[in-house]
C-alpha positions as CSV (number, residue, x, y, z in Angstrom):
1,X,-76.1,7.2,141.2
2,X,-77.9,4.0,140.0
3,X,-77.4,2.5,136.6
4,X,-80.6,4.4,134.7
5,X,-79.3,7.4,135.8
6,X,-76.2,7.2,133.6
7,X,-75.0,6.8,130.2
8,X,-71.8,5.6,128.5
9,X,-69.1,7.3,126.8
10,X,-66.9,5.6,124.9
11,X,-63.7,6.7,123.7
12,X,-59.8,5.4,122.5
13,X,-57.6,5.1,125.2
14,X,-53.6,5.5,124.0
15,X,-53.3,1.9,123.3
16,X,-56.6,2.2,121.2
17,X,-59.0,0.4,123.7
18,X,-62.3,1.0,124.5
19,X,-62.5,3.3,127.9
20,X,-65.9,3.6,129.7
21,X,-66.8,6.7,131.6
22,X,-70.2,7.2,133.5
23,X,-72.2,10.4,133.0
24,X,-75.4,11.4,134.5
25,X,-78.3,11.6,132.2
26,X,-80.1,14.3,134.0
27,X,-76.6,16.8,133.7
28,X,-75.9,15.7,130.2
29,X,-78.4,14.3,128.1
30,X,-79.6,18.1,126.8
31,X,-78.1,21.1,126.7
32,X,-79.3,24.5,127.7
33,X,-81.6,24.9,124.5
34,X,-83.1,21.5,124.9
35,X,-81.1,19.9,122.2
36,X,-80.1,16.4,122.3
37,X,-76.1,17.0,122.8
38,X,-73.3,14.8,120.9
39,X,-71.7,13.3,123.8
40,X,-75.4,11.5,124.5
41,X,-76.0,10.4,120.6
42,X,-72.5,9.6,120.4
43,X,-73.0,7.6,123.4
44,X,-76.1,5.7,122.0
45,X,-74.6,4.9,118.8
46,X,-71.7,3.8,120.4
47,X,-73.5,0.9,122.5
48,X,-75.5,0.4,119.3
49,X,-72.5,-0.3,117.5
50,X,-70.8,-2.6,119.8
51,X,-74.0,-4.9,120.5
52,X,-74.9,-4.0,123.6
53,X,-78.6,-3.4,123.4
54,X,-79.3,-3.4,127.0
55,X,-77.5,-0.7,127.3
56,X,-78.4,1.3,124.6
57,X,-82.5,1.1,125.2
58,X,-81.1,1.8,129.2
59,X,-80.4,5.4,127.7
60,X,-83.0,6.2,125.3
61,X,-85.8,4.6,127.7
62,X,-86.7,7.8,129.4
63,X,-87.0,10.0,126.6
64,X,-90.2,11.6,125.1
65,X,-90.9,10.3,121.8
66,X,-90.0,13.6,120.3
67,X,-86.5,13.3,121.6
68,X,-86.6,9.6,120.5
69,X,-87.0,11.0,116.9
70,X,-84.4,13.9,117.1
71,X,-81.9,10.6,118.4
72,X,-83.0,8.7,114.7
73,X,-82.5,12.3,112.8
74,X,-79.4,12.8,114.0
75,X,-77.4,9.3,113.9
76,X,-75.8,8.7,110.2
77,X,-78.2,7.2,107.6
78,X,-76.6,4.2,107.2
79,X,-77.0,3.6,111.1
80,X,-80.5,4.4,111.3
81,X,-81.4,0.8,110.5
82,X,-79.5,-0.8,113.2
83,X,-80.0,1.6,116.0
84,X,-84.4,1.1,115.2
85,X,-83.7,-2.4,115.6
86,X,-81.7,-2.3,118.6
87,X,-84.0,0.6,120.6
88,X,-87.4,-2.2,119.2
89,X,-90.6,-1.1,121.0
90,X,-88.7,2.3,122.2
91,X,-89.5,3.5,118.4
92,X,-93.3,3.6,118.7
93,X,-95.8,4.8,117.1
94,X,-95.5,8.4,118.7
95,X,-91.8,7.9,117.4
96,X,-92.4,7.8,114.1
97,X,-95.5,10.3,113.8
98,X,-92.2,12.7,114.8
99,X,-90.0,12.0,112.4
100,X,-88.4,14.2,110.0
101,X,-90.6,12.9,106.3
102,X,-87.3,12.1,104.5
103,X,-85.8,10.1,107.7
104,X,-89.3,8.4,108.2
105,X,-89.4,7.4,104.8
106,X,-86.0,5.8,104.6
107,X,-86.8,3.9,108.3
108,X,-90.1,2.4,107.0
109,X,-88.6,1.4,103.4
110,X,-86.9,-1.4,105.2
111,X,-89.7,-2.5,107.4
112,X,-92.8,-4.6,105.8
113,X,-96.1,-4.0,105.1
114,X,-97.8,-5.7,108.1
115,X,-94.6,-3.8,110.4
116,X,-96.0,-0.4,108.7
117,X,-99.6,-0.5,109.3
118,X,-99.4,-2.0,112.7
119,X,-97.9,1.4,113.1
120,X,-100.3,3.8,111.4
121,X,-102.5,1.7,113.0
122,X,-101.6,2.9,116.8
123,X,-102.0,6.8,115.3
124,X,-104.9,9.5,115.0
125,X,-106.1,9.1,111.3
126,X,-104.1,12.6,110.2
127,X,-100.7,11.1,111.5
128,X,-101.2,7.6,109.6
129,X,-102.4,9.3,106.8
130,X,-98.9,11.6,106.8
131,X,-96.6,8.2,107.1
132,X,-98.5,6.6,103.9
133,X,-99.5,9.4,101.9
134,X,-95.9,9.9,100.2
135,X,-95.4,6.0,99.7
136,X,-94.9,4.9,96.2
137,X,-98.8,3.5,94.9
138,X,-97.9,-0.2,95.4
139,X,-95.9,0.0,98.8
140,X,-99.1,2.3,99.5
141,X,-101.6,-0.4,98.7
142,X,-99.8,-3.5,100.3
143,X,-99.8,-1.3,104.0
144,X,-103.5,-1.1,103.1
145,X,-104.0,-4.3,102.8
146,X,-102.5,-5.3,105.6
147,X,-104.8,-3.1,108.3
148,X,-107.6,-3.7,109.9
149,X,-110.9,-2.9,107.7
150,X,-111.9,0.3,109.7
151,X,-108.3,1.7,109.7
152,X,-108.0,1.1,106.3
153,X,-111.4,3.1,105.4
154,X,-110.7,6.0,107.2
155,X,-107.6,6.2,105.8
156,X,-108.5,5.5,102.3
157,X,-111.5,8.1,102.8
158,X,-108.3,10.7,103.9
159,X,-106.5,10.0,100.7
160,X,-109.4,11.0,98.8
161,X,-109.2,14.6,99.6
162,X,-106.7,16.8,98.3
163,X,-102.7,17.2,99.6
164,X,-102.5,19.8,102.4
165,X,-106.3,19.9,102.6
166,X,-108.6,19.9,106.2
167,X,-109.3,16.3,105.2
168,X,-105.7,15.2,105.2
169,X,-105.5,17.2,108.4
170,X,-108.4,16.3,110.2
171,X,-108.7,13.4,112.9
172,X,-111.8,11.3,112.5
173,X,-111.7,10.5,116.6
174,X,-113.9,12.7,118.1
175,X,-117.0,12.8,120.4
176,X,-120.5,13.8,119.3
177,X,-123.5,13.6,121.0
178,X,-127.2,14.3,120.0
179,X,-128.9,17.8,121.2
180,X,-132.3,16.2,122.8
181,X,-129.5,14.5,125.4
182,X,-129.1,16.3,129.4
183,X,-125.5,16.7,130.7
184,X,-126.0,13.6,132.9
185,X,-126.7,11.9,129.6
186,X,-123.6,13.2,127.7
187,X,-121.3,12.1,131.1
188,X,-122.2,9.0,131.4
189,X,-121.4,8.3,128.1
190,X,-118.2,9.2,128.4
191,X,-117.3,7.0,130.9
192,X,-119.1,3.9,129.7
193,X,-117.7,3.7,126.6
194,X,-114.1,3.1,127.0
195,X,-113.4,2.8,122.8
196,X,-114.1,6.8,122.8
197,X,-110.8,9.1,121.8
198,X,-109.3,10.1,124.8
199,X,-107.6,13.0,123.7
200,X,-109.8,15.9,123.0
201,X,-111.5,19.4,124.7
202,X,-114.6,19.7,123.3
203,X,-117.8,17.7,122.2
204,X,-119.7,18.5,119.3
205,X,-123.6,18.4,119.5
206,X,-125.6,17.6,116.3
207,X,-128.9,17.2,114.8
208,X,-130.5,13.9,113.6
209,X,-129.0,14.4,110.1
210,X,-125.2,14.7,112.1
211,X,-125.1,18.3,111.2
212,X,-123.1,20.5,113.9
213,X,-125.2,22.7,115.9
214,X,-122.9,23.7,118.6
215,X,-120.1,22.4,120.5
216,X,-119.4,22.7,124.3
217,X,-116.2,22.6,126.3
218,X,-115.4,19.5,129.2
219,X,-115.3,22.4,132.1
220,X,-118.9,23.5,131.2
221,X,-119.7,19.7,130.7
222,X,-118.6,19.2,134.7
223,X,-119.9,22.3,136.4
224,X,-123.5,21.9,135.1
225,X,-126.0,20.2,136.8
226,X,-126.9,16.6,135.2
227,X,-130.6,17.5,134.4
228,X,-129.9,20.6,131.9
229,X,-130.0,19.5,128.2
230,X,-127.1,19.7,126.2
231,X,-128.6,22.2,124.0
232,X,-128.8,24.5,126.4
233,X,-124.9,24.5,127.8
234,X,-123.7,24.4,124.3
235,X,-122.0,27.4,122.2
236,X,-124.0,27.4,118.8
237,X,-121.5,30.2,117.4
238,X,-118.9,27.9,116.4
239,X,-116.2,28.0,113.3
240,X,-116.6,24.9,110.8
241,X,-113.7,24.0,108.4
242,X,-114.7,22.8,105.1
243,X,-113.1,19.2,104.8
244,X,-111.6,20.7,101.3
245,X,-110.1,23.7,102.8
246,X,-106.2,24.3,102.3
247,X,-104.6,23.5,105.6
248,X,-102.7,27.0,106.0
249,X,-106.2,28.6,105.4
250,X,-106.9,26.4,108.4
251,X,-104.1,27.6,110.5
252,X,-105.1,31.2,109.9
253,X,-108.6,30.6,111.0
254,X,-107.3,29.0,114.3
255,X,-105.2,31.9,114.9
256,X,-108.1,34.2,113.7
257,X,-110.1,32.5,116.3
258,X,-108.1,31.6,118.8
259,X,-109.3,27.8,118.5
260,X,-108.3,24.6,120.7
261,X,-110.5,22.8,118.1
262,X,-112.6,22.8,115.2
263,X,-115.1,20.8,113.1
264,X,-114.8,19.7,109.8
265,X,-117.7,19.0,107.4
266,X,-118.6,17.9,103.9
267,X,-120.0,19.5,101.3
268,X,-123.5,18.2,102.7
269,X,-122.7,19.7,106.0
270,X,-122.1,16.3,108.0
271,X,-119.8,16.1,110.8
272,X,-116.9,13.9,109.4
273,X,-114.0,15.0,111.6
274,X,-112.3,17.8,114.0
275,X,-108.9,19.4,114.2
276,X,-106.6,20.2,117.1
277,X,-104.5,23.1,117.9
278,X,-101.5,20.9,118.1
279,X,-101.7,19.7,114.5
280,X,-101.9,23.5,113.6
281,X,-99.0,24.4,115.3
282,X,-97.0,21.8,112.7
283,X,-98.7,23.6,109.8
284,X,-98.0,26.9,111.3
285,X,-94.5,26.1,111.4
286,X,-94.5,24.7,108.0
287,X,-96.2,27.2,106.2
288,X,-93.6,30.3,107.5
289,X,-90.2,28.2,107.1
290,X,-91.8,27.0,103.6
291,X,-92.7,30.9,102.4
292,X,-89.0,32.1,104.0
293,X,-87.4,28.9,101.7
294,X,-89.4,29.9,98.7
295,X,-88.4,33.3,98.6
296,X,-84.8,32.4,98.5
297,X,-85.0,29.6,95.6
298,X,-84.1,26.8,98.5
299,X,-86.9,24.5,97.8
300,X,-87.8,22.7,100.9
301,X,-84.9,23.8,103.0
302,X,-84.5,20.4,104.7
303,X,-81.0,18.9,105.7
304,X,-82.7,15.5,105.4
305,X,-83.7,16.1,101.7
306,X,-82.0,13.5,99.5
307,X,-79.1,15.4,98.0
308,X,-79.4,15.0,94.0
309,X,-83.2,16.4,95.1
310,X,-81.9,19.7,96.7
311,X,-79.5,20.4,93.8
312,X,-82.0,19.9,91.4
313,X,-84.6,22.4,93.2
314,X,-81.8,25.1,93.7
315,X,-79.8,24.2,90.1
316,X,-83.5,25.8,88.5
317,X,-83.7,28.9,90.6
318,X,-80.1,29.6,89.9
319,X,-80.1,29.0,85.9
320,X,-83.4,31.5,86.0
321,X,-81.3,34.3,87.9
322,X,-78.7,33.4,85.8
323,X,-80.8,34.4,83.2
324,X,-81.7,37.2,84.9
325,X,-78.4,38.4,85.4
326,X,-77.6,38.3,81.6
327,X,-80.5,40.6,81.1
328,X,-79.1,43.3,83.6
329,X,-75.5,42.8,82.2
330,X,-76.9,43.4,78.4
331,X,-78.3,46.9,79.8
332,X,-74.7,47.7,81.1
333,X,-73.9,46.8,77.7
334,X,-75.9,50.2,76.0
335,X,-73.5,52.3,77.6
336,X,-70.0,50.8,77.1
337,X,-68.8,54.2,75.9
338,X,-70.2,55.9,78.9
339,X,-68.1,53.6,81.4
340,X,-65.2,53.9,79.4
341,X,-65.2,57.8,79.2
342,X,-65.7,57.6,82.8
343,X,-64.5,54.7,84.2
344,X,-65.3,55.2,87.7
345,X,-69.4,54.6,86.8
346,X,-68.6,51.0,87.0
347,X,-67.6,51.7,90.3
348,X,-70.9,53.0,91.7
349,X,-73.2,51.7,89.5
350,X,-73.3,47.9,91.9
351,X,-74.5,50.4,94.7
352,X,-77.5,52.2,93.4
353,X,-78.8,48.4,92.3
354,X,-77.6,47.0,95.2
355,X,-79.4,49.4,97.8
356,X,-82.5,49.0,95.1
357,X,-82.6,45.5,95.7
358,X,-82.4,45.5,99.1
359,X,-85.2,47.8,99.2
360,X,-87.0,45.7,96.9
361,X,-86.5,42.4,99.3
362,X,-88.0,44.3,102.1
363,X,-91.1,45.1,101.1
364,X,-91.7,41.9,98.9
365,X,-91.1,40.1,102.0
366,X,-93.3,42.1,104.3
367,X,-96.0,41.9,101.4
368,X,-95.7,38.0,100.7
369,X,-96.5,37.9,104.6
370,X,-99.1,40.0,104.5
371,X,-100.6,38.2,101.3
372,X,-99.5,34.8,103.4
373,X,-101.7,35.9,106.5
374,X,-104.6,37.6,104.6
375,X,-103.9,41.1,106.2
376,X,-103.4,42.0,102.5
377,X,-106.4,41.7,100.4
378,X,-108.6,43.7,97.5
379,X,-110.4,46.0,99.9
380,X,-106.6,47.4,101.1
381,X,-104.1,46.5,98.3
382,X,-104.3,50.8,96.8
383,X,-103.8,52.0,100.5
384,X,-100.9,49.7,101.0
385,X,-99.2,50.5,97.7
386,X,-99.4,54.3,98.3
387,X,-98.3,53.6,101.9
388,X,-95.3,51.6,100.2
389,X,-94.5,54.5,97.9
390,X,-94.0,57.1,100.6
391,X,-91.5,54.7,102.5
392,X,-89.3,54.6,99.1
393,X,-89.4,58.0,98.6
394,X,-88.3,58.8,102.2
395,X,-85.9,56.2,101.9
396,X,-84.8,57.0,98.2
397,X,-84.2,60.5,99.2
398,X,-82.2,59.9,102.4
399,X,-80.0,57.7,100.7
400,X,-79.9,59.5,97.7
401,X,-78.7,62.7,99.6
402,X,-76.4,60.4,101.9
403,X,-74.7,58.8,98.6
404,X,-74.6,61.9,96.7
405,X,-72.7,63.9,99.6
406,X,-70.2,61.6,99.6
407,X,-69.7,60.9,95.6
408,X,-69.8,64.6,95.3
409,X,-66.7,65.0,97.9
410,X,-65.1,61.7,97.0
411,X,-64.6,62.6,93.4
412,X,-64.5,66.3,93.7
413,X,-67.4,66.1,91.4
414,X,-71.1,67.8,92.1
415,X,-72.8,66.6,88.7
416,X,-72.0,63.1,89.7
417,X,-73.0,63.4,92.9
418,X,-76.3,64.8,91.7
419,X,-76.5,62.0,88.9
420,X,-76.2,58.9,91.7
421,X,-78.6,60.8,94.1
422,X,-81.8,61.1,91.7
423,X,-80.7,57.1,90.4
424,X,-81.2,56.5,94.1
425,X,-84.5,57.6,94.4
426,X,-85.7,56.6,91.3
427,X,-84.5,53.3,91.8
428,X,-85.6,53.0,95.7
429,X,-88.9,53.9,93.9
430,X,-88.9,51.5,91.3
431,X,-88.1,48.9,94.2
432,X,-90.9,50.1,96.8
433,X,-93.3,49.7,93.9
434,X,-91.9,46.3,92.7
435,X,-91.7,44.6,95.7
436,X,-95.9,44.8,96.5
437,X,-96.9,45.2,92.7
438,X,-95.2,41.9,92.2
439,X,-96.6,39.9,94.8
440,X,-99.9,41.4,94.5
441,X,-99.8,40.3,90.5
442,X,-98.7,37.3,91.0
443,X,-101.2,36.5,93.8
444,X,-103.9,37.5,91.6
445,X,-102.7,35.2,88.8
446,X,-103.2,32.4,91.5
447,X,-99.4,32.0,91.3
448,X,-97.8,31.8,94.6
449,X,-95.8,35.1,95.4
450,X,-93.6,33.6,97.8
451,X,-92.1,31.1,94.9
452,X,-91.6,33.4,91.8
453,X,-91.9,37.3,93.7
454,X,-88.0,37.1,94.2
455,X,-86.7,36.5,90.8
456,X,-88.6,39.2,89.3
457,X,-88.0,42.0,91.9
458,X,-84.3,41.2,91.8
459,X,-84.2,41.8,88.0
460,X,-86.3,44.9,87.8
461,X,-84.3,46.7,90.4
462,X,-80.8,45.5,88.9
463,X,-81.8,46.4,85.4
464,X,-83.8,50.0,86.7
465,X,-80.7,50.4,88.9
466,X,-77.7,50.0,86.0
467,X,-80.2,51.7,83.7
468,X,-81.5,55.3,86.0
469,X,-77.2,55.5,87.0
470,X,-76.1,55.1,83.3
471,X,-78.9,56.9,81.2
472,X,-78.9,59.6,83.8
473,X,-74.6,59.7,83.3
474,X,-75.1,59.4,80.0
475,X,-77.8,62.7,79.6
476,X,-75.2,64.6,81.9
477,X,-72.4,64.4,79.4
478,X,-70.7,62.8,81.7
C-alpha cells in the first residue's frame, strides 16, 4: 500500500495523544451508497486542523469534484474556511458549481472579488450566473468588475432575464454553423478552432439572420460523407425553448421529448443559447423535492438553510394552521351539549376527521403532481374530478362500513354505529372533492397549489369531519 492509497485517522490514545492509523482509501473513503463516510471527513478535518496540508490535499486529491463539495457541506461551518484554504486549487471551479447555495454563499463571502470571478470565470455561463445571481447588488457588481469584458456581458445579459427562467438556465457555449456549409465544412471547423465549447452533442444549423433551422447530432456529423451539405443531414423538426420560459416548463419539455439538448431563442427568434440534459436533471430534482417541501409548510427543506431563515418560513405556516385549527375547534364548540350528553363523541369524532384528512392529502398530492407535470389540464380537469369522486365514495363506504361495525359492537350501540358510518362517507367525499377542487382553484388563480393546497384541504376536512359526526349525533338524539 503506497502513501496515496491511504488516509489518516486520528484518535486519543489513554494518555490523550494523538494515535495514527492507516486506512485504505479505496475500502473506506465511501460507503455502500456512495456517501462520503465520517471516518474519511473526520480524517480530513483532522489533518486540516493540525496543519498538515500535505496530507490533507493527499486525501481529497482523487476525488470528483462532486465529492469535493459533499467534503465542504459536511465539515462544520466554522471550519469550512480553513479546510478551502488548506485543499487551495483542489476547490475548483467544478467544486464550487456543486456546492450546496447556502454553503457556496458562506465560502465565497470570505473570498474577494477578483478570487470570485476568476472562478465564475472557469464555468459555462448558467453555473456563473447561479454563484452570482444571489449576491447582495454591490458584492454583485464589484465580481463584475473584476472579469474579463466577454464574461462579464454574457453574464450581465443572463441577469437580465427572469429568476428560474431558460435564460438563467441556458449556456451561451455552443456550436452553430451556417446551412449552405457541406459536412467536410462543418468538421473541419471543429477541429481548427480550438476556443469552441468542448462539451456538447449536437450542432445547430441556422439561416443568415441566426435563426435555427435544424440541428444535427456528432454521430450523423461522422458517418456522412464530407461532400453532402449540412442541410441535408440535419433534423429540421427540432424543440426550441423560449429564452423567457420558466425552467421547470423546461424540464417537462425535455422529458416530453426525450432531449440531450435544446435551443434557446429570443423573442426575434435568434439563436442566443442551448440547454443540456444535465442542467435539467438539477431542475428536475429541484422542482419535485421543492413541490414535496411546499406541501408540508417546510419552506426550502435545506439543512444548510441559515436557521432564524427556516424558523421564520415554518413559524408562518404553523400560525396559519393554528388559525385553522381554532376554526375547527369553534365548530366542536356548537355542540358542547351533544358531547356532554354523550361523552364518548369526543372519542370518535378525531377519527372521522382524521381518515378525512388523510384522504384529502392523497388526492391533493397526486393532483398538485399531476398539475406540476401538466397531465392535469382544462381539457381533463371534469373527467378527473368525477374519477376522484368515485374513489371517495368507494373508499368512504368501505371505511364507513368497517368503522361503523366496530362502533356499533364496541358500544353496543347500532344508531351510533350508523351515525359515524354516513360521517365517513360524507366526509371521505368532502375530502375526495377538496383535495383536486383545491388545487385546480388555486392553479387557476395563478397561485401555486403546491404552497397553499395543504392548509385549506386540512381545514375543510377537519371542520366537515367534526361537523357531519356532530350534526349527524346531534339529529339522532343522540
Amino acid at each position: 500500500m503506497t502513501e496515496t492509497d491511504a488516509f489518516v485517522v486520528r484518535a486519543k490514545s489513554p494518555d490523550n495523544e494523538p494515535e495514527i492509523d492507516i486506512v485504505p482509501v479505496s475500502e473506506s473513503r465511501h460507503d455502500e451508497d456512495d456517501r462520503l463516510k465520517s471516518e474519511y471527513v473526520s480524517a480530513v478535518r483532522d489533518a486540516v486542523e493540525a496543519g498538515n496540508i500535505e496530507r490533507a490535499r493527499e486525501l481529497v486529491a482523487p476525488l470528483h469534484p462532486a465529492d469535493v463539495a459533499d467534503l465542504i457541506e459536511l465539515t462544520p461551518s466554522d471550519e469550512r474556511p480553513d479546510m478551502v484554504a488548506a485543499l487551495g486549487d483542489l476547490v475548483g471551479a467544478e467544486v464550487y458549481s456543486e456546492l450546496n447555495e447556502y454553503v457556496r454563499d458562506d465560502v465565497i463571502e470570505e473570498m474577494a472579488p477578483a478570487q470570485v470571478a476568476e472562478i465564475a470565470s472557469e464555468l459555462d455561463t448558467d453555473d456563473a450566473v447561479a454563484i452570482i445571481e444571489d449576491m447582495e447588488e454591490e458584492d454583485q457588481q464589484a465580481v463584475l468588475e473584476a472579469m474579463e469584458p466577454e464574461d462579464r456581458a454574457a453574464i450581465e445579459s443572463a441577469l437580465s432575464f427572469p429568476e428560474e427562467s431558460a435564460g438563467r438556465l441556458m449556456q451561451r457555449d455552443l456550436v452553430a454553423v451556417p446551412q449552405h456549409w457541406s459536412v467536410g465544412q462543418v468538421i473541419d471547423y471543429l477541429r481548427d478552432n480550438s476556443e469552441l465549447t468542448k462539451d456538447f452533442w449536437e450542432i445547430y444549423v441556422v439561416d443568415e439572420r441566426h435563426h435555427p433551422i435544424g440541428c444535427c447530432l456528432l454521430s450523423w456529423l461522422l458517418t456522412t460523407p464530407r461532400t453532402i451539405a449540412i442541410s441535408d443531414v440535419m433534423k429540421r423538426e427540432q424543440t426550441l425553448i423560449p429564452v423567457d420560459m420558466d425552467q421547470e416548463e423546461v424540464a417537462l419539455r425535455f422529458q416530453k421529448y426525450a432531449l440531450i439538448s435544446a435551443a434557446v431563442i429570443d423573442p426575434t427568434g435568434r439563436l442566443v443559447g442551448m440547454i443540456t440534459v444535465d442542467d435539467i436533471l438539477h431542475i428536475v430534482q429541484e422542482e419535485a423535492g421543492e413541490d414535496i417541501l411546499r406541501l408540508s409548510g417546510a419552506g426550502d427543506g435545506d439543512i444548510n438553510q441559515p436557521i432564524l431563515l427556516t424558523v421564520r418560513t415554518r413559524l408562518t405556516w404553523l400560525v396559519v394552521n393554528l388559525g385553522t385549527a381554532i376554526l375547527a375547534a369553534s365548530v366542536v364548540g356548537l355542540f358542547q351539549e351533544t358531547i356532554s350528553r354523550y361523552v364518548v363523541l369526543a372519542v370518535l369524532m378525531p377519527i372521522v376527521s382524521g381518515m378525512g384528512g388523510n384522504a384529502g392529502t392523497q388526492t391533493m398530492a397526486v393532483a398538485v403532481r399531476a398539475i406540476a407535470t401538466n397531465q392535469l389540464t382544462s381539457s381533463n380537469t371534469i373527467r378527473q374530478i368525477l374519477r376522484e369522486f368515485r374513489i371517495a365514495l368507494a373508499n368512504g363506504l368501505t371505511l364507513g362500513v368497517l368503522i361503523g361495525v366496530a362502533t356499533g359492537l364496541i358500544y353496543q350501540n347500532p344508531d351510533l354505529g350508523l351515525v359515524i358510518a354516513l360521517a365517513m362517507l360524507f366526509n371521505n367525499i368532502v375530502a375526495g372533492l377538496g383535495g383536486i377542487l383545491v388545487p385546480v382553484s388555486l392553479d387557476k388563480m395563478d397561485v401555486d397549489p403546491a404552497v397553499s393546497s395543504a392548509v385549506f384541504v386540512t381545514t375543510l376536512t377537519d371542520v366537515m369531519g367534526f361537523f357531519s359526526f356532530l350534526g349527524l349525533a346531534t339529529l339522532w338524539g343522540l
